[in-house]
C-alpha positions as CSV (number, residue, x, y, z in Angstrom):
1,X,-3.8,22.1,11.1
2,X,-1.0,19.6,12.2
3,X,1.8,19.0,10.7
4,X,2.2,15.3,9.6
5,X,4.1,12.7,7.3
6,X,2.5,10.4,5.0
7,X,3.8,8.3,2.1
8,X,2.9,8.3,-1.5
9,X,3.8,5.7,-3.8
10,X,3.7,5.9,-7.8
11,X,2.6,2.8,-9.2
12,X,3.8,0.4,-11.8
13,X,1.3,1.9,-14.1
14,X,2.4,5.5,-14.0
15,X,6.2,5.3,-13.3
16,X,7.2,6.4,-16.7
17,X,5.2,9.6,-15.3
18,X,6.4,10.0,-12.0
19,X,8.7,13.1,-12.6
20,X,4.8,14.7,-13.8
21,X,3.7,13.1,-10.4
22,X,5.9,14.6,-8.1
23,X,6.2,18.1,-9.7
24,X,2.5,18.1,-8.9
25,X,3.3,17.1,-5.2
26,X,5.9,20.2,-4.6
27,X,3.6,22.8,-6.7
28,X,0.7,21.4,-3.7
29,X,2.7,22.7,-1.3
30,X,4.0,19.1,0.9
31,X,7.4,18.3,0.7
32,X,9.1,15.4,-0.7
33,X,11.9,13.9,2.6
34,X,12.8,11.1,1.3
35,X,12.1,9.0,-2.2
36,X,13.4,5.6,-3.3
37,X,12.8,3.7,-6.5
38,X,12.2,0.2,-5.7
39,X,10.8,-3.5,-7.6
40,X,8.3,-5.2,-4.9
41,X,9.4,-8.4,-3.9
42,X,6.8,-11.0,-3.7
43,X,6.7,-11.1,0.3
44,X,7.0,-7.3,-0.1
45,X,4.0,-7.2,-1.9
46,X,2.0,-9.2,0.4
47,X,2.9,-7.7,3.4
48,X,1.8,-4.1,2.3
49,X,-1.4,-5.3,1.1
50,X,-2.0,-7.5,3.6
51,X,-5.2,-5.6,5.2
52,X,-7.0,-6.7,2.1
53,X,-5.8,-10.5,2.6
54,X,-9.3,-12.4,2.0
55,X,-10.8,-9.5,-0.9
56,X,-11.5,-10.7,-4.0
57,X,-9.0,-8.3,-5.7
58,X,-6.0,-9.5,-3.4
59,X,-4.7,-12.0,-6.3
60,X,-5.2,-9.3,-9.2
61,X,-3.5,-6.6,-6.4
62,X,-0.3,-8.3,-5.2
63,X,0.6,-9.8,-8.7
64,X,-0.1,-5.7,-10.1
65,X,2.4,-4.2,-7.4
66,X,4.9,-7.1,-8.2
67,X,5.0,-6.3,-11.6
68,X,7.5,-3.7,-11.9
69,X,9.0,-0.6,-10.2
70,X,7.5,2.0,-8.4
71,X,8.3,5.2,-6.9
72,X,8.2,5.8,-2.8
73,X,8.3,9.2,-1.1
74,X,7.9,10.2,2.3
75,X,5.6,13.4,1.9
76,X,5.5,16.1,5.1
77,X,3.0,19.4,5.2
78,X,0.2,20.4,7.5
79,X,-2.4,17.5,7.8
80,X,-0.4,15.4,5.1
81,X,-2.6,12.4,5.0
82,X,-5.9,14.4,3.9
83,X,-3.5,16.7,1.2
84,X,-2.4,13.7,-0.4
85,X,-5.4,11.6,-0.4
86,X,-7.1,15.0,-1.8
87,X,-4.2,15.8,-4.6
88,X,-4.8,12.1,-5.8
89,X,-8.8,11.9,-5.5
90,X,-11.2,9.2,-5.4
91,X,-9.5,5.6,-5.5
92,X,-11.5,5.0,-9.2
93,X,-9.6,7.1,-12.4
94,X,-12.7,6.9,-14.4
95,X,-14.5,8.3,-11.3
96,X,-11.8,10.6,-10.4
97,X,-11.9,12.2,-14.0
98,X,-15.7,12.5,-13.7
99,X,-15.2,14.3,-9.9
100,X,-12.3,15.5,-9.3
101,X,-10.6,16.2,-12.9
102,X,-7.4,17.6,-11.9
103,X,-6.6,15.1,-9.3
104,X,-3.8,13.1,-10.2
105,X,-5.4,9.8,-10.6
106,X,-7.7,11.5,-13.4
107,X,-5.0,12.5,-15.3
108,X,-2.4,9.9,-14.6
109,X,-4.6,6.5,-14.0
110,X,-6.6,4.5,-16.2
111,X,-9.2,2.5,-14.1
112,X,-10.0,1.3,-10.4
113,X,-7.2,-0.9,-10.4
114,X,-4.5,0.9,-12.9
115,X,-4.9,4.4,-11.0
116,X,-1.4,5.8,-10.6
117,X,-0.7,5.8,-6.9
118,X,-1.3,5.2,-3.6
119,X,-1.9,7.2,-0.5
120,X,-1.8,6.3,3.0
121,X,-5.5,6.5,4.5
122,X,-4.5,7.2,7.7
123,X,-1.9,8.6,10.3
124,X,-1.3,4.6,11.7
125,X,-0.9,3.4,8.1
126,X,1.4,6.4,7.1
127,X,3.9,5.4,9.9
128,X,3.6,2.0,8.9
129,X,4.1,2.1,5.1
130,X,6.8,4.6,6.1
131,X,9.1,2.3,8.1
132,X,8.1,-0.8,5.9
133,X,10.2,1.0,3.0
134,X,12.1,3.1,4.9
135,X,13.4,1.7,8.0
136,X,15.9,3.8,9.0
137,X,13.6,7.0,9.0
138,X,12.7,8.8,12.2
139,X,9.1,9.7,11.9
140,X,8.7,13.4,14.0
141,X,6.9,12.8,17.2
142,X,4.2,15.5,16.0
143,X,1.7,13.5,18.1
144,X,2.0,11.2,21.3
145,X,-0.9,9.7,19.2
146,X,1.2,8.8,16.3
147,X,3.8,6.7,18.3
148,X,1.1,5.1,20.0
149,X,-0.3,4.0,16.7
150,X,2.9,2.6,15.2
151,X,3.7,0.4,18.3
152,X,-0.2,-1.1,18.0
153,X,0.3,-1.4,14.2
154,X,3.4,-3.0,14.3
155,X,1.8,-5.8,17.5
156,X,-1.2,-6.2,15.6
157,X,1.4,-7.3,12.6
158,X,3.1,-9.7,14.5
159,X,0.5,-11.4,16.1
160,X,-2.4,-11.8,13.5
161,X,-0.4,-11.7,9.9
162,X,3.2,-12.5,10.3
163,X,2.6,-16.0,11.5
164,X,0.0,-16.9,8.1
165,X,2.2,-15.2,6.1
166,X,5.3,-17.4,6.8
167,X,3.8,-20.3,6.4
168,X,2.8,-19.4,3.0
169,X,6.0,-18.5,2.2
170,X,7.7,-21.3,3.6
171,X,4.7,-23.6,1.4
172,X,5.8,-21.3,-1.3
173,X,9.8,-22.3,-1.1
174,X,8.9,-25.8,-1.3
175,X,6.4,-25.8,-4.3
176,X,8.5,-23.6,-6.0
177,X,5.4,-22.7,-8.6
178,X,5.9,-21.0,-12.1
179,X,4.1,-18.2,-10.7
180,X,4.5,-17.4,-7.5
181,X,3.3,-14.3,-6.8
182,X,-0.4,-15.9,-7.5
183,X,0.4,-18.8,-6.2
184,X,1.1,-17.3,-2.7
185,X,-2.3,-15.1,-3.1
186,X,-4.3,-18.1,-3.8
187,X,-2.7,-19.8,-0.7
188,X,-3.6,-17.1,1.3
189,X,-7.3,-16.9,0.4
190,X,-7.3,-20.3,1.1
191,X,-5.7,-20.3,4.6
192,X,-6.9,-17.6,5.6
193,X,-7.8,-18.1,9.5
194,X,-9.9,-15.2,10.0
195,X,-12.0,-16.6,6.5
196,X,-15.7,-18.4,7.5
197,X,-15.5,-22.3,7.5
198,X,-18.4,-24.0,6.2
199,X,-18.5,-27.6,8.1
200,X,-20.3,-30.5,5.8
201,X,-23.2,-31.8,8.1
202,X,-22.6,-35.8,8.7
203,X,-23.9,-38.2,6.9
């Protein structure tokens, strides 16, 4: 086993429950560093979910996390990515009450979309969640591995989202849309540069 850190996040969905939630978390054993309520800002929103930039639930997803507070806590414990990802279950409630009935998605989520929280799926992601809310954390050097995978994770960031995701934003400032949290997601589905360009054949 090594000992890791890994972030958890209660959604908007289940925040009234989060004290429930994270009860659940110390009774499993991980401990609970550091925690922060928070509201996602639109550009906050984006940028954590920007892996799935070009899904079809990317719209539905960044307007969902923008829609109210949610709880953040840097979890530690031996192997904490797999502990969490296990203590919450499969991604789907309805699922997760089928296979894994005590998870906390079963008892705290409602569907694929409304299910309760969200775990990092993987040492590189849970250093980069981790210092996208909490900057000022020093993430344990457990393994040479670890660092290795922030500093690729955060050049990856810079050089293939950062630059499509200002533009939008900066499209986004001077529309100044009713909605703008959709309006950004559509934008990006639609300028997305990694997205397959059909070319009319000439007339």
């Amino acid at each position: 086993m090594v000992f890791q850190v890994t972030l958890a996040m209660v959604k908007p969905d289940a925040i009234d429950r989060a004290d429930d939630i994270v009860d659940r978390v110390l009774a499993s054993g991980l401990a609970v560093l550091n925690r922060r309520r928070v509201r996602l800002t639109l550009e906050q929103s984006t940028e954590l979910y920007m892996e799935h930039y070009g899904k079809s639930f990317f719209t539905e997803l960044v307007a969902f996390m923008s829609s109210g507070p949610v709880l953040v806590m840097v979890l530690a414990g031996n192997d904490a990515v797999s502990a969490w990802r296990d203590l919450i279950g499969p991604t789907d409630s309805v699922k997760a009450r089928e296979v894994a009935p005590k998870s906390i998605r079963a008892l705290f989520g409602t569907d694929n979309r409304l299910n309760a929280v969200h775990g990092s799926d993987s040492l590189l992601s849970a250093y980069r969640e981790i210092k996208f809310f909490f900057p000022t954390f020093v993430v344990a050097d457990t393994q040479e591995s670890g660092s290795n995978a922030l500093s690729s994770g955060t050049d990856f960031l810079e050089r293939e989202v950062n630059p499509t995701l200002i533009r939008g934003l900066t499209a986004l400032c001077k529309n100044k849309p009713a909605d703008p949290v959709r309006w950004l997601a559509n934008w990006l589905e639609e300028n997305n540069p990694n997205a397959p360009r059909v070319q009319e054949p000439d007339e």
